[in-house]
N, C-alpha and C positions, 0 to 999 in steps of 0.2 A: 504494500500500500504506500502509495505517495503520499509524503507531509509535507508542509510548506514552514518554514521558521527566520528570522532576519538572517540579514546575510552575517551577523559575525556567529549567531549561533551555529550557521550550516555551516561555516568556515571552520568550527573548530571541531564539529561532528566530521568531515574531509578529513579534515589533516589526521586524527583520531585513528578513521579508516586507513587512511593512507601513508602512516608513518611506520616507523619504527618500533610500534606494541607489539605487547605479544596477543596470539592468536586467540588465548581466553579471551581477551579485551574487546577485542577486533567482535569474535562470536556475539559478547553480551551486549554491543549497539545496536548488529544488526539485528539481533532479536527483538530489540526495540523498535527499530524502523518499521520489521514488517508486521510488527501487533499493529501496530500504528499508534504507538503511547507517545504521543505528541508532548503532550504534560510533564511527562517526566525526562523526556529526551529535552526538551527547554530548560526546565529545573538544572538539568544535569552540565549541560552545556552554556549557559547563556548569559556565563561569565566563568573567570578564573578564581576558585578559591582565595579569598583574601583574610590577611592579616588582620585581627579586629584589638580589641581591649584584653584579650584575651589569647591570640594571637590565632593561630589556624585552626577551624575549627567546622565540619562540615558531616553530612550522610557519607560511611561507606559506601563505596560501588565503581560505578564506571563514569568518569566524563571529567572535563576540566573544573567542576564543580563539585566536585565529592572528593573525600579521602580514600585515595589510592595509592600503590606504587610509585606513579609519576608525579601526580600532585604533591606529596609526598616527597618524594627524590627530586623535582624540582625546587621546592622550598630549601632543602638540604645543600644543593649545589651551590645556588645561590648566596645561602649561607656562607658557606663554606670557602664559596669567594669572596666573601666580602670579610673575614675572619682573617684571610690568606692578609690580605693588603691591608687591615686593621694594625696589623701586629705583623709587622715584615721582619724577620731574622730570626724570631721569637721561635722556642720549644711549646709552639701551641698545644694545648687539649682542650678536651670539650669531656662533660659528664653527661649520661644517658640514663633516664628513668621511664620507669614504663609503671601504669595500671592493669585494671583486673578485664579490660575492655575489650572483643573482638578484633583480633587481629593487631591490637598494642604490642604482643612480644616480635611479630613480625615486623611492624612498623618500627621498632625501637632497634633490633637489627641491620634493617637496610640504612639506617641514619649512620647508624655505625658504620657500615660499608662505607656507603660515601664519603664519610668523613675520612675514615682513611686512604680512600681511593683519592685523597685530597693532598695526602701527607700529613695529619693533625692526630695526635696522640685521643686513642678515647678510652675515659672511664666508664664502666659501662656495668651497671647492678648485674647480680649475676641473677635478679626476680626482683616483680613486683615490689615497689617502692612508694613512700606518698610524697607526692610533690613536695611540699616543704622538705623535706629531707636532703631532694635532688639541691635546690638551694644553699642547704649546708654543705654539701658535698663539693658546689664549684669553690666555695670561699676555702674550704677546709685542706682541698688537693691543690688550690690556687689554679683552677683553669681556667680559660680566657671565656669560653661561652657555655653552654649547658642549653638543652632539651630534655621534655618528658614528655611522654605520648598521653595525650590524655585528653575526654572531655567533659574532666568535673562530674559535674551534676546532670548532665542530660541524658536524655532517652537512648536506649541500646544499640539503636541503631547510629548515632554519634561515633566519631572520634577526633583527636583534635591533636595540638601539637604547641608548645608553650616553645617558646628563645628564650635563655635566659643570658646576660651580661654577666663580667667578670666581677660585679658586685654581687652577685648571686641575686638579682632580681631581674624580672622581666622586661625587657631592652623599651626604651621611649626613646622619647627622640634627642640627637638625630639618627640614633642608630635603627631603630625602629623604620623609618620611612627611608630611611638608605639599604636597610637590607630586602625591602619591596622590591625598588629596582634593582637590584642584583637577582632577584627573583625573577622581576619583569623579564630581564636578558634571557633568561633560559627560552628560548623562544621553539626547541625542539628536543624533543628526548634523547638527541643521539647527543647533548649538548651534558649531558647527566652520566657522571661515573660512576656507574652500578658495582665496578668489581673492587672489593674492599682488599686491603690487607691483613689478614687475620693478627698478626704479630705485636702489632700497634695496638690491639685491644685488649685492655687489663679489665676483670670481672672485679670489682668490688663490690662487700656487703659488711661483715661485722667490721674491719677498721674505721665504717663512718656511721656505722648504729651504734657500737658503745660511746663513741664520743658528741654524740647528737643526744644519748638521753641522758649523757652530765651533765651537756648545757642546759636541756630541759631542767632536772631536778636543781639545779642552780637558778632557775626562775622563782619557788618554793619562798613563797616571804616568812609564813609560821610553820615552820617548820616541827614545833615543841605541837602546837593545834592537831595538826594531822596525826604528831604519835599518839596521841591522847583519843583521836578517832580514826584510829586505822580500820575501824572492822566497819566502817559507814559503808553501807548498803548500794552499791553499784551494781546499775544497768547495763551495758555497754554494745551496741552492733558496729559492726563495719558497714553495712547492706553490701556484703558481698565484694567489699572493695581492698582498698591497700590498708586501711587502717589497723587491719586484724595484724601485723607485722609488728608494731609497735605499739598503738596505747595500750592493752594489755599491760604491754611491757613497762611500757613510764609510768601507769600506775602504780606498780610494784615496785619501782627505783625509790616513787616518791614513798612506800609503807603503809600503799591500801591494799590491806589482804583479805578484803570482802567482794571482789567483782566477778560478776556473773556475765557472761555473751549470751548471746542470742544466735542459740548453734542453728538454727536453719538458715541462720543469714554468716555465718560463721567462713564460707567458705568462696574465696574469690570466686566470682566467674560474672564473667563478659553480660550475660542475658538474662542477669536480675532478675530469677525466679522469681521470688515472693513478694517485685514492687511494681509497679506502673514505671513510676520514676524513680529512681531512686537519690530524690533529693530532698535530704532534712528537713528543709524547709516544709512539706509536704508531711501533714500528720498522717497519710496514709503508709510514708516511706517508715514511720516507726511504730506503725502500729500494734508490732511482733513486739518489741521492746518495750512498750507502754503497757500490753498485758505480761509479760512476764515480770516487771516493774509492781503491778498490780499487786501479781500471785504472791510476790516477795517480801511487799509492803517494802519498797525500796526507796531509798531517799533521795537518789538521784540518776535518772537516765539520761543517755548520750547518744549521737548517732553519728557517724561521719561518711561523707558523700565517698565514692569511686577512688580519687586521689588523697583522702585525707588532708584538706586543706582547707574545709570549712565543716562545722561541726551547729546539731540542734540538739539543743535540752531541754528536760522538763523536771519540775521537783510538784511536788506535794502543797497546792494553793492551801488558802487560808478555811477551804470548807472540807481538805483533806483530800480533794482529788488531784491529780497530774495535772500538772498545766505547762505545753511547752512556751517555752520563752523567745517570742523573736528576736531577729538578729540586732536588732536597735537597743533591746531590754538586755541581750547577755553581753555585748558590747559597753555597753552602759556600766551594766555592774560589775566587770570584772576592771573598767576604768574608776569606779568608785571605790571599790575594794585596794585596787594599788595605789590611789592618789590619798586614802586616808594611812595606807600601810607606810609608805613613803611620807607623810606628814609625823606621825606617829616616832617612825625613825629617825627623826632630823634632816631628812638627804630630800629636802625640799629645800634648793640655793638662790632661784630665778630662774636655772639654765636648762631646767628640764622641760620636756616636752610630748604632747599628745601627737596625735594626727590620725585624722578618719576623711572619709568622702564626703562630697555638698550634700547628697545626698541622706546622711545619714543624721541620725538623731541631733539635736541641739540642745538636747539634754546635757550632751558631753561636753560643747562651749559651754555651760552654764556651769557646770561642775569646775572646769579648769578655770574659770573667774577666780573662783572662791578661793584656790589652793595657790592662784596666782601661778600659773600653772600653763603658758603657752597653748593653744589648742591651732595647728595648722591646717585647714581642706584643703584636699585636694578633687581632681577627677576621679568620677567611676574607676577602678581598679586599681589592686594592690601594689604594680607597677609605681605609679605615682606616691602614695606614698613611699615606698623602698626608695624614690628619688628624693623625697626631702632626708629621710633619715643621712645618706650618702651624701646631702650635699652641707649637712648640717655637722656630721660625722668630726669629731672632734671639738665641738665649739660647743654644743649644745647633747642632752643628755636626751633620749629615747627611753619612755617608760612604756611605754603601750601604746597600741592604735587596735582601729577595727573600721568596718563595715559593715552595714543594715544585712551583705547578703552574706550572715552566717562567718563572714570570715574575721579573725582575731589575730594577732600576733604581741608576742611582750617577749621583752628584747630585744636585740638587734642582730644576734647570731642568724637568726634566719630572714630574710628580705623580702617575705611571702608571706600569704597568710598560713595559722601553722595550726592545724587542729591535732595533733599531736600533745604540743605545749598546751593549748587550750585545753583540751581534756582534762590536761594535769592542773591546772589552774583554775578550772571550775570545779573539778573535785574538792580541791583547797578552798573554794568560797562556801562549797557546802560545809564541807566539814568545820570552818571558821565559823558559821552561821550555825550549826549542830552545838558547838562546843560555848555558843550563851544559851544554848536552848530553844535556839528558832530554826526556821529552813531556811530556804534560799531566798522564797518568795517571801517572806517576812522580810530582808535587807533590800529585797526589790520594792517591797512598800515603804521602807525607811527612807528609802535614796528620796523615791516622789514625793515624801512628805517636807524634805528638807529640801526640793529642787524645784516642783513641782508635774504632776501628772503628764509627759509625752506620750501621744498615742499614734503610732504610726500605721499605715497598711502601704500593699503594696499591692496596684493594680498592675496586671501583663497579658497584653493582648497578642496572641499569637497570628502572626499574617504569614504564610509558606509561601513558598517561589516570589517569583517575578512579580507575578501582579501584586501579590501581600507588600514586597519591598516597594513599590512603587506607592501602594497606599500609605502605608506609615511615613515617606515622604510628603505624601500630600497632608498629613495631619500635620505635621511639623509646622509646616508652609501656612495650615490654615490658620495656628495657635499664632504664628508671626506677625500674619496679617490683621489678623482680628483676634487678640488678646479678649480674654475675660475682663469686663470691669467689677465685676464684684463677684466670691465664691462662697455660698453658704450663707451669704446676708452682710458678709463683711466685704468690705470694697478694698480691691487690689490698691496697694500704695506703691509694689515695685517688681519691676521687672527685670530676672537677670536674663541675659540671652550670652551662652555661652559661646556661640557660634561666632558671633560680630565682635564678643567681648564686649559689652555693652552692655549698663547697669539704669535702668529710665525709671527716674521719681512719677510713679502716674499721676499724682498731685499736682506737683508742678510741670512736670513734663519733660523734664532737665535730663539729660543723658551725660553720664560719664563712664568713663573705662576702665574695665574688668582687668586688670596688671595684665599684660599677655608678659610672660618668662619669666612669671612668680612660678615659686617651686610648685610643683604637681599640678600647675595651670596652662594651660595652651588651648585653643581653636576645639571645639569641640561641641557636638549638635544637641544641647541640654538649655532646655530653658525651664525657669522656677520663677514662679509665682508665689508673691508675699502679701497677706494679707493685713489690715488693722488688728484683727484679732487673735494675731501670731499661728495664724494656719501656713502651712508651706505645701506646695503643688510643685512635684517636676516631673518633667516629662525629658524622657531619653529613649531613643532609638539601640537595640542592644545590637553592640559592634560585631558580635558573633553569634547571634542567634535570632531567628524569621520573627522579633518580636519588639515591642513598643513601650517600654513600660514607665509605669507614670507611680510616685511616690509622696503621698498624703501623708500629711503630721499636722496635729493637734494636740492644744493642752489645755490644759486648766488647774489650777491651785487642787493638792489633796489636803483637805484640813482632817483626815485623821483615817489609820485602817478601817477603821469603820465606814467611812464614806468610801469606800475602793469601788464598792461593786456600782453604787450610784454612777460615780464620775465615769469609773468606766463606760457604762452603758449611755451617758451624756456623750462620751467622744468619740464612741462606736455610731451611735446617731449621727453624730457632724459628720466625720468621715463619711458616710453615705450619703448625703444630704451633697459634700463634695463631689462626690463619683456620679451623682443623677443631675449635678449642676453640668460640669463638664462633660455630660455623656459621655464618659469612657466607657464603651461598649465593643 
């Protein structure tokens, strides 16, 4: 059956056919052609996988739009020239880590290949690793770049592919859009050096896990707390990812000899039996762990996505049931819990400092006021912050940071988010919080009564292919043109548009400029909306996933645990009241 598709898609469906694949490759198009799956033959083709916030990140399969061999090995080459000439004379390496994902130990291989087939020394896990760890491993072995295969938190049919920099964090710019075009170049498969040199590749694993959960148990602020509740009641799942490798284990470093898994999620694998998705954030992804939590009467469950580099909890609310904690609330209190621990200890000087995303709670600016206490934002992804701590790096001191989505880090040994560490350090918030006789959620109600009540959600509109991407543009376009003047009955007073870099008083109408080459700031398609009534609206386009998502926050004074459930259901009201004003639909 004949299809008809723009000429750059048929151009790259041609060259496909007609180049240098292999004959699987070649087979699985033309099977598409002659079904006549037009739909997915566009999806597949009608662009080249790109680099987003997150870096490469696309569906397994066939076409310059999925993760495959070539797309794949393209990205690597590319790499791997731009690496060459980065560092000219240099004993380059690179570290390699892989997840529990479909075709990840394959993927994580042929990066190896290449890179050797390049001349670049590679460290290379001899298994399943969590991201943050790959992290520790570039700083630790001092290698110039680092990869892990991997797509987070997304559906099975994913895989992705992170760069990491000789800081051990994920490349921004200029290295970032310089190694695009080195990508761009690749402009044909026969341009890709598939045959590796096996010699050049060193397998490591325990040389950089014992010394990855020192640094961890050197995060530990009460240390005397935890021996006093070692036997606190832990939950614990991997959903079938890397995390079962390690937090186990750092739990046990740090002297909780109570933790239970959740053995039908216990065991890596690619196809997520027991989840839809297997993303924390999603109460369905721990549903296994909330009843075995249940059965335990357990004080504290955990879950960590695929890579182990963002983590969801839940403890026991104020009416005795589980309640998980979004990413704004455990963010929050594991920055309240260090900025009173570090008060408490004197090593409160001036020169310390926070840093989380625009997007993320302002609960934590309010906290860092108090403690006098720097608070930095930057853009969506942990990238950007990892660039202020590196650029800050000796002048100024790094306590913590986080992000609304799930992800944490505290210290600066790792340049990622680290649910690893996190683990071990919300285990320590329970047990600090066990050990006056409250939960978690009890210091979660303290923080709001002393800061005040933030209530966050997070709407995500999914749009697939080409016409989805092309809508989520036109919504960007429309919010531009025709800004909200008022959200929920309070009237916009400011608009940031991160795009133009451009900050507009709607009162007076005054525009001025968003810093462009402040730390973790640059050009980027995020606009937020501020209300009179300290509501916040943003809306961002996700740099590597078919999706749109827009992030409500609200607050209101908590005048005492007993008003929690009231207020809450006041800002759960607002918040909605938000979502059916801006129809996000």
């Amino acid at each position: 059956m004949t299809t008809a598709f723009d000429s750059s898609t048929q151009q790259r469906i041609d060259q496909w056919l007609k180049g240098n694949y292999d004959a699987e490759t070649k087979e699985a198009i033309q099977h598409l052609l002659d079904s006549g799956n037009t739909t997915e033959l566009t999806d597949s083709f009608y662009r080249d996988l790109e680099f987003g916030t997150g870096g490469l990140r696309g569906v397994v399969g066939v076409g310059s739009n999925r993760m495959n061999r070539y797309t794949v090995g393209a990205a690597t080459q590319g790499l791997s020239n731009y690496i060459n000439a980065a560092f000219p004379g240099e004993d380059i390496s690179v570290a390699i880590a892989h997840d529990s994902r479909r075709m990840s130990p394959e993927f994580s291989r042929l990066v190896a290949d290449i890179f050797t087939a390049n001349g670049i020394k590679v460290y290379l896990f001899s298994a399943l690793r969590p991201t943050p760890e790959l992290s520790f491993a570039i700083r630790q072995l001092g290698c110039q770049s680092g990869i892990v295969v991997t797509a987070s938190h997304n559906p099975p049919e994913y895989n992705g592919y992170k760069v990491y920099w000789n800081d051990g964090a994920q490349v921004v710019a200029p290295h970032d859009k310089a190694i695009i075009e080195e990508v761009n170049k690749i402009t044909s498969v026969d341009d890709i050096k598939f045959e590796g040199v096996p010699e050049k590749i060193h397998l490591i694993d325990e040389e950089i896990d014992a010394p990855y959960i020192e640094r961890i148990k050197s995060n530990a602020v009460n240390p005397d707390v935890i021996k006093r509740q070692a036997d606190l009641n832990i939950v614990y799942t991997p959903i079938h990812g890397t995390g079962i490798t390690l937090v186990p284990r750092a739990l046990d470093a740090l002297g909780f000899t109570n933790v239970h898994i959740v053995e039908e999620q216990a065991t890596p694998d690619g196809n997520f039996p027991t989840v839809k998705s297997p993303n924390p954030e999603e109460r369905p992804a721990m549903q296994l762990a909330l009843d075995l939590a249940n059965s335990l009467n357990a004080d504290l469950v955990m879950a960590t996505d695929p890579d182990a580099d963002r983590v969801g909890a839940g403890a026991r609310n104020h009416h005795g049931e589980f309640e998980l904690l979004n990413g704004n609330q455990m963010a929050s209190l594991i920055i309240y819990y260090l900025l009173n621990a570090w008060k408490d200890a004197g090593k409160l000087t001036g020169k310390e400092f926070i840093a989380k995303t625009i997007v993320t709670t302002d609960l934590i600016d309010e906290m860092c006021k108090r403690y006098g206490v720097t608070c930095y934002n930057t853009l969506t992804g942990f990238k950007y912050i990892a660039e202020v701590i590196r650029e800050l790096e000796g002048k100024e001191q790094f306590i913590g940071g986080g992000e609304e989505s799930y992800g944490y880090l505290i210290g600066d040994f790792v340049r990622d988010k680290d649910a690893i560490a996190s683990c071990a350090m919300i285990a320590e918030l329970t047990a600090y919080a066990k050990d006056k006789g409250q939960s978690l959620f009890d210091m979660l109600m303290a923080m709001y009564q002393e800061n005040g009540f933030y209530y966050e959600s997070l709407v995500s509109l999914t749009k697939k292919g080409k016409s989805g991407a092309e809508e989520i543009q036109q919504m960007m376009a429309d919010f531009r043109a025709n800004p909200p003047k008022e959200i929920a009955g309070s009237a916009v007073v400011r608009i940031d548009d991160y795009k133009s870099l451009t900050r507009t008083n709607s009162e007076s109408n005054e525009t001025s400029a968003i810093e462009a080459g402040k730390m973790g700031i640059e050009s980027s398609n995020v606009l937020q909306f501020f209300t009179a009534d300290g509501t916040k609206v943003s809306a961002r386009p996700s740099g590597t996933e078919p999706k749109i998502k827009f992030y409500v926050s609200v607050r209101e004074p908590l005048e005492s645990k007993e008003a929690f459930d009231a207020t809450y259901d006041q800002l759960k009201a607002k918040v909605q009241r938000v979502i059916d004003d801006l129809q996000l639909k």
